[in-house]
N, C-alpha and C positions, 0 to 999 in steps of 0.2 A: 226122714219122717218129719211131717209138719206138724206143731200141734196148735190148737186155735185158744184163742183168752175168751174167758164167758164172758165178753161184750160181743163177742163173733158168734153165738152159737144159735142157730136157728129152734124155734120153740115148735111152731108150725104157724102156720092161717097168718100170716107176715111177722109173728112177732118174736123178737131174739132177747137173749137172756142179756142182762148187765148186773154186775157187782152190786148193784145201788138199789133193786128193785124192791119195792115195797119201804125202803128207808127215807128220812128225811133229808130233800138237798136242796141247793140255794140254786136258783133262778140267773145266772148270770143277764142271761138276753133280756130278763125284765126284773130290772131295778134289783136284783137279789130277793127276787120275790123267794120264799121259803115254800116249799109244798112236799109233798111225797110220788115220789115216783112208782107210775103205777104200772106203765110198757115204755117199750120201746117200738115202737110199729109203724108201717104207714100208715097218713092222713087220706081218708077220704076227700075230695074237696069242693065233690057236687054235693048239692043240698037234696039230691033224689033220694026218699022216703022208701023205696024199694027196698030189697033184697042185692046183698053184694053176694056176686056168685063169684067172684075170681079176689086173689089178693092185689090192691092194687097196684103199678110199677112205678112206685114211688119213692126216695127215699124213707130210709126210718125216722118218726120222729118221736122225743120222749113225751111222755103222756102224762101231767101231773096231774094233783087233785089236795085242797087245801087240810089240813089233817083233820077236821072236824068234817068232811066232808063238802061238798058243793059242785060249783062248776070246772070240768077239767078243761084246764089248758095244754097248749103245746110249746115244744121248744125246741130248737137244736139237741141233738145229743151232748155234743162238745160243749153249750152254753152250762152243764149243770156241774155238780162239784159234793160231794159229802158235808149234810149241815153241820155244824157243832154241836 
C-alpha cells in the first residue's frame, strides 16, 4: 500500500493540496519575495478572455498573492519555503 504526502493530493479542476496553503512563504525564485500561498495549479498562458473548459496540461504552479491583497503572482513549487 502506497500512501500520498498532501503536496500529491489532487483537489479537482488542476489544483492539489500542499502543507503551506493559505500561509505565509518566501519567494525564493523572486528575490524572497514574502506573500501567501493561495494554490498550487496550472498556469493558463494564453491571454484568451474566454471560458477554460478543460484543465490545462501544464505543470503545477504556486499561486501567491501579497498578504494585504493585490496582484498574484506565480512561482515554482520547490522555489517557496515556510515564512518566519
Amino acid at each position: 500500500m502506497t500512501t500520498r504526502t498532501p503536496a500529491t493530493q489532487p483537489l479537482g479542476l488542476g489544483h492539489w493540496d500542499h502543507p503551506l496553503l493559505g500561509r505565509r512563504v518566501v519567494d525564493h525564485a523572486h528575490d524572497d519575495r514574502v506573500g501567501v500561498l493561495r494554490a498550487i495549479a496550472p498556469d493558463v498562458k494564453d491571454n484568451n478572455p474566454g471560458f477554460v473548459l478543460r484543465v490545462p496540461n501544464t505543470p503545477p504552479v504556486a499561486w501567491l498573492a501579497l498578504e494585504g491583497g493585490g496582484v498574484e503572482w506565480t512561482t515554482a513549487p520547490d522555489a517557496i519555503e515556510a515564512a518566519e
